[in-house]
Residue, then its C-alpha position, 0 to 999 in steps of 0.5 A: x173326290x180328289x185331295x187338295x193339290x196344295x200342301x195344307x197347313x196341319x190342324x186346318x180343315x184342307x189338312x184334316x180332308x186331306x188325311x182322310x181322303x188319304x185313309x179311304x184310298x187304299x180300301x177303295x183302291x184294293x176293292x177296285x182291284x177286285x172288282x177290275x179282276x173278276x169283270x173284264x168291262x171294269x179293267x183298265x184296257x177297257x173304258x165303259x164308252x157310256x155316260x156316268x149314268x149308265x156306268x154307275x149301273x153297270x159298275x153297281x151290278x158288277x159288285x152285286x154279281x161279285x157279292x153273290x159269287x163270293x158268297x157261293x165260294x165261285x171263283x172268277x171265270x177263265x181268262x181265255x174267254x173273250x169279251x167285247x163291249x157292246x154299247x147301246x146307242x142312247x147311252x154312248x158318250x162322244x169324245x169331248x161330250x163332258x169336257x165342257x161341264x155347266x159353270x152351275x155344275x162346276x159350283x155345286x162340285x166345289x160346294x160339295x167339297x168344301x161341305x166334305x172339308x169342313x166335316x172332315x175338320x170336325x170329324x177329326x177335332x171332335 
């Protein structure tokens, strides 16, 4: 989710979304930067050339690894190893592939946010 582009009125629902979103980022942000540390296939030199499917299980296992690792006080692996990324063919997305996203999509994206604009207002008022 991305915040409202315009500059909201403050005390109005965009305004309150806004402030959260705000607020979340950061942790988001730090944990990121955590997980891009210790996984070389999570860093930004390297995109996961799969579908968003697929990379949600990649990016779910890499924090499920991390959680096990960090439990056992195991620091992260040498950065003079090299690591490549080996793609199966059945999960590659193409250039291009996801620009031109279903109008229904599109739809139930924006609804999605509007539902997550409006608890955030109700949220922050209650």
């Amino acid at each position: 989710m991305t915040p409202l582009a315009n500059p909201q009125e403050p005390g109005t629902p965009g305004a309150a979304y806004n402030k959260l979103h705000s607020k979340c980022r950061n942790p988001v942000e730090r944990c990121n930067g955590v997980l891009k540390a210790r996984w070389r296939c999570m860093s930004n030199d390297l995109a996961l050339p799969y579908r968003p499917e697929k990379c949600g299980q990649i990016i779910n296992a890499c924090v499920v690894l991390h959680n096990i690792l960090t439990s056992k006080r195991l620091p992260p692996p040498a950065e003079d190893q090299p690591f490549q990324v080996q793609p199966e063919p059945d999960n590659l997305v193409e250039p291009g592939e996801n620009d031109d996203l279903p109008v229904e999509v599109l739809q139930n994206a924006d609804a999605v946010r509007d539902n997550l604009i409006q608890h955030a207002y109700w949220y922050l008022n209650r």
